[in-house]
N, C-alpha and C positions, 0 to 999 in steps of 0.2 A: 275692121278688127273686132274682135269679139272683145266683150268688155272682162272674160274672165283669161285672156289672152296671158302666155307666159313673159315675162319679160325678158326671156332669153332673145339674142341678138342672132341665131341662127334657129334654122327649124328641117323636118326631118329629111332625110335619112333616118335619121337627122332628127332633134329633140321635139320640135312641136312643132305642128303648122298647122297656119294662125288660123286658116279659115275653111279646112274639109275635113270639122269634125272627128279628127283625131286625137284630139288633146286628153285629159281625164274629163270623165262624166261625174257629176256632184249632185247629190241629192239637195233637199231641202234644208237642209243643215247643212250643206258646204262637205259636206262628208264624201268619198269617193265610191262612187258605185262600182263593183269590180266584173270585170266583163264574165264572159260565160267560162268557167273553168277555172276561174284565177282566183289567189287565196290570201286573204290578210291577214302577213305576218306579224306586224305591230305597228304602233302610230308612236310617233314622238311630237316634242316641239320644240324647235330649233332657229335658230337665224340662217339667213339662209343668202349666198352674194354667189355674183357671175364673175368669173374670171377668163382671161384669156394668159395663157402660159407662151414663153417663147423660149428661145436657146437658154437664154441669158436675164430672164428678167419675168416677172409675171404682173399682170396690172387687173383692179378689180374695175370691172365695165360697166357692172350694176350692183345695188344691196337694195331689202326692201328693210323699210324701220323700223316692224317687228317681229318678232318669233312666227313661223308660219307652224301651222298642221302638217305632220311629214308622215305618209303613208308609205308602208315598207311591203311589198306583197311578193309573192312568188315570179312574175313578172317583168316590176318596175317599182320605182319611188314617184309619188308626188307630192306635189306639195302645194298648200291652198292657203293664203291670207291677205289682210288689206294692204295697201299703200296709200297712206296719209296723202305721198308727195302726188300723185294724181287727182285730178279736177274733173272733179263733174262739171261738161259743158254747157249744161242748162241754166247749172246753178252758178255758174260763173257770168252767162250772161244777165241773169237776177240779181249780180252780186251782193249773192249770199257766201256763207262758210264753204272751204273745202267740203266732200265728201269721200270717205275711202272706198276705194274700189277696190274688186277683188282680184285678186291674182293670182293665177295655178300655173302648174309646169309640172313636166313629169322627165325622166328618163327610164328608157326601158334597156333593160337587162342586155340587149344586142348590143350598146353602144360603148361603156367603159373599157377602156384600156388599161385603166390600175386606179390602184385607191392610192392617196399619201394622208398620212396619219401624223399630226403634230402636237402634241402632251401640252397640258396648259401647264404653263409657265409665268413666275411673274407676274401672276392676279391676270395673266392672259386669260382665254376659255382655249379650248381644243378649240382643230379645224380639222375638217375630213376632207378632203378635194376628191370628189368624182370627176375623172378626167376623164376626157375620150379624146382619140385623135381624128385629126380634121380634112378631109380631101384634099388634095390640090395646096395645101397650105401647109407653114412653118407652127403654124401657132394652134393648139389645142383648146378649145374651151372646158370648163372646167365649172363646175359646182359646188360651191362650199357651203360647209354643214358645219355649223358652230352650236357650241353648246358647253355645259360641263362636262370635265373629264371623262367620268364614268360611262356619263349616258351617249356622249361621241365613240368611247372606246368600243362598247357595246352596239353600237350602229354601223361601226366599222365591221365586226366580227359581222353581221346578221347580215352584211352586204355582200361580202366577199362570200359567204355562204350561200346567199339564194342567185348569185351572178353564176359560179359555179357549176350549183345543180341546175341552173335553166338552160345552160351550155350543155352538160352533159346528156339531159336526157331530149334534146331536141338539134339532132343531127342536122334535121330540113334547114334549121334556119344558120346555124352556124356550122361552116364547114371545120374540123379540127382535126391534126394528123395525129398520129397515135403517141409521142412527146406533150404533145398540148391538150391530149387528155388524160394522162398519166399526170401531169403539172395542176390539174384542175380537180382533179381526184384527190389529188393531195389537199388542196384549196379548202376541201370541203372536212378534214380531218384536222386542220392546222388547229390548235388553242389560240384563244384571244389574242391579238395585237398586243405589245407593250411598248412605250416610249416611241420616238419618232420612227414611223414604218413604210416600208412605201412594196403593196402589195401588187405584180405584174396579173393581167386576167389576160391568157389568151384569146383567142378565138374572137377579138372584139371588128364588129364591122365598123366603116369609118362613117363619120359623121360628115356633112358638107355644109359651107356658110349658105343662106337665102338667095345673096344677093353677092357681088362683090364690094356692092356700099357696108355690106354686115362685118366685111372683114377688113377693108380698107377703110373704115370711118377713122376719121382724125379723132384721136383720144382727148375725152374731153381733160378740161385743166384741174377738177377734183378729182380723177383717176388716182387711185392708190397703189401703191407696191405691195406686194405680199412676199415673206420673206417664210419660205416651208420651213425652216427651220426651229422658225420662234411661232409663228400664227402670227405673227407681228404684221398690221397693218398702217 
């Protein structure tokens, strides 16, 4: 596994995979290098957790401990920062200190199925959830994007914008009937989100788990609920 490897628990169709050089490209600065044609729309920084959604219930699978670097481009999002709770091997056999490792992840533009938008509340922060739905399966994974108010609501808007317009002017890759681009037209007209929103994106292709160990893994015991309504975890 590559050390700058996503921690998502599926990969592509499908979000990242881990090891044929698909993932985002990072300069010397951790920075994203943007492939030939593709354009950066802005960079935030945000917190950033793995969910997996079901009928009835949503559980967070992973979180990393701090705010990552979250690139927004015409394309896709990614996102680039340490994880304390990771160990360098070498240095564990020395036993010396942890070291953080790095960790990126991206989604690209073909994959979402809707945004859900949830207002902080309650000294809460916002949460964005990029959802996508999942092959073969009940359960969707899902990406959430925390942060202040403002700057989630604002990320929400710039998302559902550039998912939109990558649909619409690239027929080859997503097939869309004439409703689902009339729908997506709209998409890219709408004003800002306000208060709890939950935005549909047509045209999304499904994502699939790695493995069936990806989806069927027994949920660990710190596994949390997330509750769309508050951001409340």
């Amino acid at each position: 596994m590559h050390d700058d490897a996503s921690p998502f628990f599926i990969a592509p169709h499908r979000f990242d995979a881990v090891d044929d050089g698909t993932g985002p490209v990072l300069d010397r600065r951790h920075e994203l290098v943007p492939a030939s044609g593709e354009h950066v729309l802005d960079r935030h920084r945000v917190d950033v957790a793995g969910y997996l959604l079901g009928p009835s219930d949503a559980y967070r699978a992973w979180s990393l401990p701090a705010p990552v670097a979250l690139t927004v481009t015409d394309h896709r999002l990614t996102y680039v920062g340490g994880d304390r709770q990771r160990t360098d091997l070498g240095a564990r056999r020395r036993g010396t200190a942890r070291l953080p490792a790095l960790v990126s992840g991206q989604i690209r533009w073909q994959w979402p199925s809707r945004l859900e938008l949830a207002p902080a509340t309650g000294g809460n922060p916002a949460t964005l959830l990029v959802v996508c739905d999942a092959l073969r399966t009940i359960r969707q994974p899902a990406l959430a994007l925390v942060g202040p108010g403002d700057r989630i609501g604002e990320l929400a808007r710039q998302l559902r914008h550039a998912i939109a317009t990558f649909r619409l002017v690239r027929p080859e890759l997503v097939d869309l009937s004439p409703p689902e681009r009339d729908a997506l037209a709209r998409l890219t007209r709408t004003a800002s989100l306000s208060g709890t929103g939950r935005v549909l994106l047509p045209g999304a292709l499904p994502v699939e788990f790695h493995s069936r160990e990806d989806y069927y893994r027994p949920r660990h015991a710190d596994a949390q609920p997330y509750d769309a309504a508050s951001g409340q975890r």
